[in-house]
N, C-alpha and C positions, 0 to 999 in steps of 0.2 A: 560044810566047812567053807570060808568065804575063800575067795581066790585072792592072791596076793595084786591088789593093784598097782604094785610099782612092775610088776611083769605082764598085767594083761595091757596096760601102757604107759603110758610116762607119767602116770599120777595126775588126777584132777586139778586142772589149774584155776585161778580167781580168772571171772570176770567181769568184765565191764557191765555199770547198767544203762545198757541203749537199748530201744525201740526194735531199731534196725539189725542188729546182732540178736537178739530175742525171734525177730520175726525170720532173720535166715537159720536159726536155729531149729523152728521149726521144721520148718524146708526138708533141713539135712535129718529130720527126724520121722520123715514121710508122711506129716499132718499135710493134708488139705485145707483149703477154702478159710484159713484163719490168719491172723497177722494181729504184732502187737502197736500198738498205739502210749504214747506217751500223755498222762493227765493233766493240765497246769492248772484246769480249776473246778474244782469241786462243785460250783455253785452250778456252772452249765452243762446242762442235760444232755448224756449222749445218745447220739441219735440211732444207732444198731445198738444191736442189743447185744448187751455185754457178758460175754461164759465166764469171767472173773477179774480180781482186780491181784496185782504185784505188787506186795509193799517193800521199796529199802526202805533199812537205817544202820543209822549205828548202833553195833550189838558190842555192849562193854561188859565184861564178866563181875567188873566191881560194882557199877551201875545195877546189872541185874539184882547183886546178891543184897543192894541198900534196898527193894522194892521188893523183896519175898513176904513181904506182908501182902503188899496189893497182889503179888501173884497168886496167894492162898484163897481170895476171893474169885479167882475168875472161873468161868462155866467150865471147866474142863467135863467132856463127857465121859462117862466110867461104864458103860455099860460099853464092853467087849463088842458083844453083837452089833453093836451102832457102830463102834469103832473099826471091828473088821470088815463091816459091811459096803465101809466108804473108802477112798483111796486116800489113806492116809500114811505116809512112810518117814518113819525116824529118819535123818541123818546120819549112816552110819559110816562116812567118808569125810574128808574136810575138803570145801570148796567145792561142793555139789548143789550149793543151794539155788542155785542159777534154776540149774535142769531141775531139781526138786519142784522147786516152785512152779514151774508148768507145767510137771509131771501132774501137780495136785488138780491144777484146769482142768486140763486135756484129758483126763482118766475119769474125771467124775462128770462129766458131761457126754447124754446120750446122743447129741444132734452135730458131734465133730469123726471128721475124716481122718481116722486116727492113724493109718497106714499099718503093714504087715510089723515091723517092731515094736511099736507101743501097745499093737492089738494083741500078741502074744504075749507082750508084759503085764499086761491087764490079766490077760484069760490067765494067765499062770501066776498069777499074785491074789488072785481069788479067794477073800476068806484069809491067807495070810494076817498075823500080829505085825505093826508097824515096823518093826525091830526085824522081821525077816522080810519084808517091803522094800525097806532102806536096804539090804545086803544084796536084795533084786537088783537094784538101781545102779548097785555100786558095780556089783558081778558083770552087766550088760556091756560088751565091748562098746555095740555098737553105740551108745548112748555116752560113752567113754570118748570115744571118736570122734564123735558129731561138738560134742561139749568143746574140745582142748581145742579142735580146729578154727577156732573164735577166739584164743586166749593172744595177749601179745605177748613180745618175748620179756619185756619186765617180769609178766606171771609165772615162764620158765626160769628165771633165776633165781627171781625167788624162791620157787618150790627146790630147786637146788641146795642153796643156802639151809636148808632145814632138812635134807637128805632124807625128807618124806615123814617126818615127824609133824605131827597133825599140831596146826598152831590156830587154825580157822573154827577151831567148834569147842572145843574148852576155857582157854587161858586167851588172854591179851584181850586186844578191841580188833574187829573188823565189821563192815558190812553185810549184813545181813538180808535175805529175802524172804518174807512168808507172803503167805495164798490166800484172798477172800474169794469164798466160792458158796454158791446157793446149791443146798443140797435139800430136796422132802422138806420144803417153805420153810427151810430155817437158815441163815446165814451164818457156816462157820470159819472160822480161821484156823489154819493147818499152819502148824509153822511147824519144819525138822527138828528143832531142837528143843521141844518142847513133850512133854512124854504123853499126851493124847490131845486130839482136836478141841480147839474152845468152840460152843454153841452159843452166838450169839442171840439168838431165839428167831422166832418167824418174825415177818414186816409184816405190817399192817396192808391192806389190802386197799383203805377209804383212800377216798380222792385220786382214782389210779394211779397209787403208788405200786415201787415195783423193789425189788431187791436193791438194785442199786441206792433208792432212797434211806431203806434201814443203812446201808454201808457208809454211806457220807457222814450220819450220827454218829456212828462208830468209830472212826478215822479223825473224825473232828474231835469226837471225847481223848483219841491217844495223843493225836498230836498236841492238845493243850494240857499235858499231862508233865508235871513239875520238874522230872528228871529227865523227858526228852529231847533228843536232839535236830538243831531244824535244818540236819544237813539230813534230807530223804528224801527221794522220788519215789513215782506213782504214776502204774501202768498198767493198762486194760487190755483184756485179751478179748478179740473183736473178730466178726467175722470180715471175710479179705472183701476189703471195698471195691475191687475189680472186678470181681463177681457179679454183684447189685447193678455197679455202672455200668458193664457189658448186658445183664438182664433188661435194664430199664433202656440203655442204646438201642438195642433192638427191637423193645415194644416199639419207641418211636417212630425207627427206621419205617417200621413196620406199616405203622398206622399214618404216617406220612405221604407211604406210597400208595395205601387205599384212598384216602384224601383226594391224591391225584389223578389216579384213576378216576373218583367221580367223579371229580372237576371235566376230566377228558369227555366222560360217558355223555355228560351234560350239554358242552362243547359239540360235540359229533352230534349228539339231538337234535340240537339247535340248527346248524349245518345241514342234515338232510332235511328239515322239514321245508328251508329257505330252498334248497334245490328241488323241493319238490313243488315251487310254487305257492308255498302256503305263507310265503311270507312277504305280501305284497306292504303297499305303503300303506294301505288304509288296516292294513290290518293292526288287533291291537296291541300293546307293549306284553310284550311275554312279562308274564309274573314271576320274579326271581326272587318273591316272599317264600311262595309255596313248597313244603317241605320235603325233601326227599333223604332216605333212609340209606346208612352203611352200616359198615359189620366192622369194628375195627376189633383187634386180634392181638394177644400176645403170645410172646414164646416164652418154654420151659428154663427155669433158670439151669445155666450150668454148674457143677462143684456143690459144694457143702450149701445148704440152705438152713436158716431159722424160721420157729414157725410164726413168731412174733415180728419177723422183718416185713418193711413194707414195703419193700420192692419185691420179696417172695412171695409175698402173702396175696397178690394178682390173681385172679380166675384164668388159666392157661385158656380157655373156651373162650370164641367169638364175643361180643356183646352189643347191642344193635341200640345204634345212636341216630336223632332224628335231627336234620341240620335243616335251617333254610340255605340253600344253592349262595344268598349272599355271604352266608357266616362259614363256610368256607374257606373263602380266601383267607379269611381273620384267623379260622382256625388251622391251617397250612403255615400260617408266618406264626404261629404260636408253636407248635411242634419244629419247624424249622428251628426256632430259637432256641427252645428247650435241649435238642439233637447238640449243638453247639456248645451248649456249654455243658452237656454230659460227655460228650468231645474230648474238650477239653482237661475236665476232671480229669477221665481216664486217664487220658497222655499225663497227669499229673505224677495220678498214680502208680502208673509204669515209670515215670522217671523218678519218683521215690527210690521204687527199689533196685533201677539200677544204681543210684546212689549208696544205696546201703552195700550193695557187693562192693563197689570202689572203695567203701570207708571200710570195707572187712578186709578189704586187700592190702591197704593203707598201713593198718591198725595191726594185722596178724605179721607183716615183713619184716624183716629183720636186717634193719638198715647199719649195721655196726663193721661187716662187711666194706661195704660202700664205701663207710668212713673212712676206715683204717685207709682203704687203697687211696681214698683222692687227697687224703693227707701223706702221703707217699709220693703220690705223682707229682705235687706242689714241691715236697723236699728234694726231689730229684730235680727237678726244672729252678729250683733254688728260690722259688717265692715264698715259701713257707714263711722266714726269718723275716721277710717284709711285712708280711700279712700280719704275724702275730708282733711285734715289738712294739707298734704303734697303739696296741691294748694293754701292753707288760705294766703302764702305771697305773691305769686301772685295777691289774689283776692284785699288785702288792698291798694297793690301798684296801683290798678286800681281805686281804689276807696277815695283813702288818700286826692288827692283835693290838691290845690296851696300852703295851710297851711302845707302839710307836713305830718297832723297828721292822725290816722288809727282810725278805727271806730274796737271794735273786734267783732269779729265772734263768734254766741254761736251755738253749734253742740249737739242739745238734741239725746242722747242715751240709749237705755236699756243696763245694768249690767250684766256681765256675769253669774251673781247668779241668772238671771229672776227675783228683785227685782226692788225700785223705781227707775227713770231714773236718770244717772248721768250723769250730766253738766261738760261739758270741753269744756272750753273757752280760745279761740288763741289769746295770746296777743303779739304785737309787739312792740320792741323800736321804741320811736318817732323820727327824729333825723330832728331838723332844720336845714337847712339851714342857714350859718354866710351870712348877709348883706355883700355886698361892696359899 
């Protein structure tokens, strides 16, 4: 029996589609080593490699119902076994599609750090039909929690307004999320509101292509599709680039400092053989062609890894490089530089996300509060009546209507005496317009 969600919380609120709110969503969902990424062009190649792709759009219930032709053609899978086999879950809340939609990533991919709440939502939705998946999803406090604490307060009033009567999955228009995700070399699309996963068949394997290239065709055939709408974004779920940049930081670190080392070892040879006499005038030029050997070294990446990334995909073991003493230097000021502006990225990418906390702080506060008082504090100090009359003709011209005529504005005030409040009221000539 499901649980009443307007008592396990405040009801599932709409959100926003950002990058930044997706990827501290995660966070608060105890996934590892992944972060979402926003798409602008299909055409360039991303470079990690991607566990799935977010699609909006607008989902209009009339729209859908002119195109149940085309929907009777699409690959829907019908074999149960295939269907329960994959993490596929009805929508069976309004305004879950958010979490849905990552839930479809993050549950069907083996190689993500999924934390103690999704990992028990996985093992206990096991073999589950989509329809008791969705009631999983719905029942989960925690994922409840994690969800609304992103939502801003327009999405609490709303949900208000409708006193929890589902308006987001049947009737009207809203936005929409479904999941592209590569599942057993085939590319499907999970979308909640739809009553089983479409198959969009395997990718071709020639000219190392990869999943991602089947989904570009795909996305390209919907988006030029006669009834669509081109208000949609598109977002990839990626492993955290921190990760990679910290892995690759510290080969270099690494291998920088053995560099130097030989360079020293070289140095101090040179040095003693001169203190030992050997290094008279006549003698001859030391050959600084001749080759000598290092062992440069990397270290284990930390957090979630992929096994197709190339920053992971490194031999952790030594690997024995032969330099001449002169290519050295050349190769110390090449690592040097490289160190730099892996540096840098990094520092990028930590200031990303603290940027993303600030815009969820921003974004989730409820500044109506605020308002009310410092328009209070203006009417007691008696500037209010200033601040606003110098707008009052703007505000009638917006409001004056076909007739012409103005409605007046009344601006309650306190007195500069701290006495009863005094009324001043903005009034405008009417001025009709002569017929022709």
């Amino acid at each position: 029996m499901p649980v009443d969600l307007n008592r396990l919380t405040e009801g599932w609120l709409e959100l926003e589609s950002d990058p930044g709110l997706f990827t501290l969503l995660l966070e608060d969902f105890g996934v590892k080593g992944v972060q979402v990424e926003e798409v602008y062009d299909l055409q360039k190649k991303i470079e990690s490699p991607v566990y799935g792709f977010i699609f909006l759009f607008r989902w209009n219930e009339e729209r859908r119902s002119r195109r149940k032709i085309v929907d009777q053609s699409e690959m829907f899978v019908k074999d149960e076994e295939i269907v329960n086999g994959i993490f596929f879950a009805q929508q069976m809340v309004p305004n879950s599609c958010a979490t849905h939609s990552l839930l479809s990533v993050l549950l069907n991919c083996p190689d993500i750090h999924l934390g103690s709440t999704l990992s028990r939502l996985k093992s206990h939705t096991s073999g589950m039909n989509p329809e008791n998946k969705g009631w999983a999803i719905g029942n989960t406090p925690e994922l409840a929690r994690a969800h609304n604490s992103h939502a801003n307060p327009q999405a609490k009033r709303r949900f208000d307004k409708t006193s929890g009567v589902s308006t987001g999955r049947f009737t009207g228009e809203a936005y929409h999320f479904v999941s592209y995700v590569p599942i057993n070399g085939h590319l499907f699309e999970l979308d909640g509101l739809k009553p089983s996963p479409i198959d969009h068949g395997p990718w071709s394997s020639e000219n190392n292509s990869d999943w991602t290239d089947k989904f570009n065709k795909v996305i390209e055939d919907r988006l030029g599709e006669k009834f669509n709408d081109i208000r949609f974004n598109l977002m990839a779920v990626v492993p955290d680039k921190r990760l990679a940049l910290t892995h690759k930081l510290n080969t270099l670190r690494t291998n920088r400092q053995i560099v130097l080392d030989a360079l020293q070892h070289l140095v101090e040879s040179d040095d003693k053989q001169r203190s030992e006499g050997q290094g008279g005038d006549d003698e001859e030029v030391k050959d600084y062609s001749a080759p000598i050997v290092i062992h440069t070294q990397g270290s284990e990446p930390q957090g979630a890894g992929h096994p197709d990334s190339k920053d992971f995909n490194k031999e952790a073991h030594s690997k024995r490089h032969t330099f001449a003493p002169k290519d050295l230097l050349a190769l110390l000021k090449n690592l040097e530089t490289e160190a730099n502006l892996c540096e840098n990225s990094l520092k990028d990418e930590n200031d990303k996300r603290k940027k993303y906390k600030i815009d969820d702080c921003r974004r989730t506060h409820n500044y109506d509060e605020f308002i009310c008082t410092f328009l209070s504090m203006l009417a007691e100090q008696g500037k209010l009546a200033d601040l606003v009359l110098p707008h009052v003709p703007l505000l009638q011209k917006k409001t004056s209507g076909s007739s012409g005529s103005s409605v007046p504005i009344r601006v309650v005030v306190k007195s500069s005496a701290g006495k009863r409040p005094v009324d001043k009221v903005a009034k405008k000539k009417v001025r009709h317009r002569k017929r022709k």
